[in-house]
C-alpha positions as CSV (number, residue, x, y, z in Angstrom):
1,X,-8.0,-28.3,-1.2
2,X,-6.8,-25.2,-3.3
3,X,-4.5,-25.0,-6.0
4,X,-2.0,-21.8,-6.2
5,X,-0.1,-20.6,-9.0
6,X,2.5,-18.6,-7.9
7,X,6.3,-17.9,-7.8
8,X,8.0,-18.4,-4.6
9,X,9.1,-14.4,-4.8
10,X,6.2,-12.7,-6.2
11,X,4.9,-10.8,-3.3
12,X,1.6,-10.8,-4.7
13,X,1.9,-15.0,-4.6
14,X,3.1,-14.0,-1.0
15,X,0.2,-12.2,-0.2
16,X,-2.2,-14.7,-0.6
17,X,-0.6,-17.4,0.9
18,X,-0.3,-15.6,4.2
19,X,-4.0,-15.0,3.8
20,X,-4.7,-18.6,3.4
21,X,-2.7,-19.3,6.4
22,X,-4.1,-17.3,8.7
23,X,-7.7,-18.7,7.6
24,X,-6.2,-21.9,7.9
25,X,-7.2,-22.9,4.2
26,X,-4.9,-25.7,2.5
27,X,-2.7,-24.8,-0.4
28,X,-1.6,-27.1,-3.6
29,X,1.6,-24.8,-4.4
30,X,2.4,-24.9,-8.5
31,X,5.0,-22.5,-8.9
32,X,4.8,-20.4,-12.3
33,X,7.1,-18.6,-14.0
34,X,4.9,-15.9,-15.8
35,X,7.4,-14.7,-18.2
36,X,7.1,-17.6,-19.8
37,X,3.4,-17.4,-20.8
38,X,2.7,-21.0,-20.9
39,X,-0.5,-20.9,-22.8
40,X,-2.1,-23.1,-20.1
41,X,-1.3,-20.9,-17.7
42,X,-2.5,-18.1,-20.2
43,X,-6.0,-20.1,-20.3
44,X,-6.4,-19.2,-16.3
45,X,-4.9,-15.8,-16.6
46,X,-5.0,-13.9,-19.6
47,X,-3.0,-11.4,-18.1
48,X,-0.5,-13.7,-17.5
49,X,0.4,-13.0,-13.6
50,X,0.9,-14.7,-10.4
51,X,-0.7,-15.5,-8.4
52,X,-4.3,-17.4,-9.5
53,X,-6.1,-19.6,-6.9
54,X,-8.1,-22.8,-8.3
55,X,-10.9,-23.6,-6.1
56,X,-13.3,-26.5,-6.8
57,X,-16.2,-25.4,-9.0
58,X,-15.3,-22.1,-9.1
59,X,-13.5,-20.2,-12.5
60,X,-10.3,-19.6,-12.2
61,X,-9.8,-16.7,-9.4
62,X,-6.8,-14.5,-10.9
63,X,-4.7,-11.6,-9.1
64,X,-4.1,-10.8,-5.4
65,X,-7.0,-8.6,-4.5
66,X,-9.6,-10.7,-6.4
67,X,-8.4,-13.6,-5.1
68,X,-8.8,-11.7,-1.3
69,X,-11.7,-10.2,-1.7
70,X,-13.4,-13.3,-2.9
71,X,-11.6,-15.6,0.2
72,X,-13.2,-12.7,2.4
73,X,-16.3,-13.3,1.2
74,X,-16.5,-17.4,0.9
75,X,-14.7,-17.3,4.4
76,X,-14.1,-14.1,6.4
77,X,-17.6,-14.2,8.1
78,X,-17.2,-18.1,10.0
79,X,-13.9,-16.1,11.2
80,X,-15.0,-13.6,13.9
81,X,-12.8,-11.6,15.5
82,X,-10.0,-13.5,13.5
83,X,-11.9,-11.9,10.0
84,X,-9.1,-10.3,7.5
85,X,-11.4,-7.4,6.8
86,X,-12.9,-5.4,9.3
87,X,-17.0,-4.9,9.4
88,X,-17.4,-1.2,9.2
89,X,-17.6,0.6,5.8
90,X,-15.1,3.2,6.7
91,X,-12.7,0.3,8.2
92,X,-13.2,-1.5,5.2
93,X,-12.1,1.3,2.3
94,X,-9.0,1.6,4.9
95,X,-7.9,-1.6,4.5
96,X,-8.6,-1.7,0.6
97,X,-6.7,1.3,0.3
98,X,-3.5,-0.1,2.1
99,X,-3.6,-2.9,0.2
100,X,-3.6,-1.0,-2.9
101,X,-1.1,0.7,-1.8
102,X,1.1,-2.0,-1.5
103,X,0.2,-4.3,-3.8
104,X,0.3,-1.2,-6.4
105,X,2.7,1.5,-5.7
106,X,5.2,-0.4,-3.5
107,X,5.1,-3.2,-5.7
108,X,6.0,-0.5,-9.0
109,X,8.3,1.4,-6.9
110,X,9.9,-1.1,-4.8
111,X,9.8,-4.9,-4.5
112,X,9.2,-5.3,-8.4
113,X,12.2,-4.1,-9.8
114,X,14.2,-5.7,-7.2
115,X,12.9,-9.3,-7.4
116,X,12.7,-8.6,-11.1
117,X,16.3,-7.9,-11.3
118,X,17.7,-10.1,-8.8
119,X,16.2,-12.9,-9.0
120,X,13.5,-13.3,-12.1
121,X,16.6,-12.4,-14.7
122,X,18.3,-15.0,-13.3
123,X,15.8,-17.4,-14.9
124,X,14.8,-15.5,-17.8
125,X,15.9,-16.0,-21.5
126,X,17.3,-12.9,-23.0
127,X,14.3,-12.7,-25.0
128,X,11.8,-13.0,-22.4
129,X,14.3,-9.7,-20.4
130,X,17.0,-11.6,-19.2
131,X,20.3,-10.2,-18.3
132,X,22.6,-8.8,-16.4
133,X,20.5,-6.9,-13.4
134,X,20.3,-2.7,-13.9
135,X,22.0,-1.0,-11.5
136,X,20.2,2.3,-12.2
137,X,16.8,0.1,-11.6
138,X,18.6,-1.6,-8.2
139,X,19.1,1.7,-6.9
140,X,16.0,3.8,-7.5
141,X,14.0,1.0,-6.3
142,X,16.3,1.1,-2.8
143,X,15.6,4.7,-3.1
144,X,12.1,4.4,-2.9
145,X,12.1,1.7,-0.1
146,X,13.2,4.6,2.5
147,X,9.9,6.6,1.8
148,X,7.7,3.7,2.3
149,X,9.4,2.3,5.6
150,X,9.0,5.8,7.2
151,X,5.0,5.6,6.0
152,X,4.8,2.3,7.5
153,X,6.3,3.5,10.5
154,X,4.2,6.1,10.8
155,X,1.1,3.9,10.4
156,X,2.5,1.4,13.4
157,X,3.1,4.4,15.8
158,X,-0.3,5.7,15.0
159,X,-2.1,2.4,15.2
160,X,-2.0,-1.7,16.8
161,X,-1.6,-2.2,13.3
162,X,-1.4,-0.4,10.0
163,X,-5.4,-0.3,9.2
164,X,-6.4,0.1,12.7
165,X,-6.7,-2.3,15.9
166,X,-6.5,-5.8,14.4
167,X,-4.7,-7.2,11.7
168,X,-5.9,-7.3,8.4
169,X,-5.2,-7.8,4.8
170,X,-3.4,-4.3,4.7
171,X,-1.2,-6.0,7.4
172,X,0.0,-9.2,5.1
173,X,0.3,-7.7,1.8
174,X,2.7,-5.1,3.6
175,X,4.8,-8.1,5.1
176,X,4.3,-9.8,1.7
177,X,6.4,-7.2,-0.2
178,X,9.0,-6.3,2.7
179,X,9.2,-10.1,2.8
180,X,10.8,-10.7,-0.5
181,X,12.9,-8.1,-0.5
182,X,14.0,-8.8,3.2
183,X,14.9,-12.0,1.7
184,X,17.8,-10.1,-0.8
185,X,19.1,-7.4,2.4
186,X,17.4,-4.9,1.2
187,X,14.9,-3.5,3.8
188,X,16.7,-0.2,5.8
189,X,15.8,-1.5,9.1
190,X,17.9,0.3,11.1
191,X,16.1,3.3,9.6
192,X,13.0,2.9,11.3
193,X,12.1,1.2,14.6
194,X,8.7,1.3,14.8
195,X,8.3,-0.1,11.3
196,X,10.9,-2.7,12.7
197,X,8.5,-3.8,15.3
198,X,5.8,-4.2,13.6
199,X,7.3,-6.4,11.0
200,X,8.7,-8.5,13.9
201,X,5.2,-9.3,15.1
202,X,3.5,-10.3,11.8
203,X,6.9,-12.1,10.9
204,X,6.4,-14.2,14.0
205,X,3.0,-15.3,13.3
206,X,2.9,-18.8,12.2
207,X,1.3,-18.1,8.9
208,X,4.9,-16.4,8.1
209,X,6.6,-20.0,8.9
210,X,6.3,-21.3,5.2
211,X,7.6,-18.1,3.9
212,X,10.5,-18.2,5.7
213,X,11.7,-21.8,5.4
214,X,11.7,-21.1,1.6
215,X,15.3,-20.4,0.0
216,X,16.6,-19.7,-3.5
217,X,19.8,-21.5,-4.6
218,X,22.6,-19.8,-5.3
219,X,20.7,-16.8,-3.8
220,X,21.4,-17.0,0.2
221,X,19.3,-15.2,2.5
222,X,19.6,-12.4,4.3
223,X,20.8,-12.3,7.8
224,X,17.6,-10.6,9.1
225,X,15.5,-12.6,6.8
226,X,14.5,-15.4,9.2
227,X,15.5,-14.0,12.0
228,X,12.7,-13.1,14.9
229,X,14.1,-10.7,16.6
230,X,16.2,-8.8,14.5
């Protein structure tokens, strides 16, 4: 049994819980809210940010691709062909460098300041950031989103999936981000079909399930958000 700090919409948290599902490893969800820096929290992570895995005897694992990298290695070799990471070097530095693209720049330039000002200020204490959502934040961020729905759907036309034949990590931290921001409406989908279809399949996967039965009150859903064939 693992233990997993998280937040129910940080994509990051996201991430790593579609990796555990598809390695079929058993999660102890404690949900966090990291701007409250809960000094126990701040004893696992002294950065302070979702998500960080607990695994017996092990230190605490903190962050998205540590926490990956380290699952790969404790468990992506018993997997086979089902393996998150692929075996070559060159396959490898391609999947590492979608995922940092995604977990880096899309989550700066995209699903960050959207979650952040949607839904985290909605919980926050004026002094922790709180407030009224910026619209100047909203809309750059929606700005942004085009560009990387076009790259996606550039990498699905070009490829089975975005790293290459198979899906891998790349693939989940992706669907991780679009995910939460799915969730508030705003993904452009109409804007790009082959991005479209590609989401569709990794949404259907039954690692997604959880994901998708989740729901924020007050907050509804979008309509495409659990929807398979959107």
């Amino acid at each position: 049994m693992f233990t997993l700090f998280h937040h129910p919409f940080c994509p990051h948290s996201r991430f790593i819980r579609l990796v555990a599902g598809e390695y079929g490893l058993e999660l102890r969800l404690v949900e966090e809210r990291s701007w409250e820096r809960r000094e126990a929290f701040l004893l696992l992570n002294a950065a302070g940010t979702t998500p960080v895995l607990l695994d017996e005897e092990q230190p605490p694992i903190p962050g998205a691709a540590i926490i990956a990298e380290y699952v790969d290695e404790a468990y992506g070799a018993e997997m086979g062909p089902k393996r998150l990471m692929p075996d070559s070097i060159a396959e490898r530095v391609e999947v590492r460098r979608l995922m940092a693209w995604f977990n880096e720049k899309f989550f700066e330039e995209v699903s960050h300041p959207l979650v952040t000002e949607r839904i985290y200020k909605r919980f926050m204490s004026e002094d922790n950031g709180g407030g009224a959502p910026s619209a100047d934040v909203m809309r750059a961020a929606k700005a942004n989103v085009r560009y990387h729905l076009a790259y996606i759907g550039w990498l699905a036309q070009t490829r089975n999936f975005l790293a290459g034949d198979r899906l891998t990590y790349a693939d989940l931290a992706a669907a991780a981000h679009l995910s939460a921001i799915d969730y508030l409406g705003d993904v452009p989908w109409s804007e790009d079909d082959a991005a479209k279809a590609w989401y569709a399949r990794v949404k259907s996967r039954p690692s997604f399930r959880p994901l998708l039965s989740e729901w924020l009150a007050g907050v509804p859903a979008s309509r495409t958000y659990v929807d398979l064939d959107f």
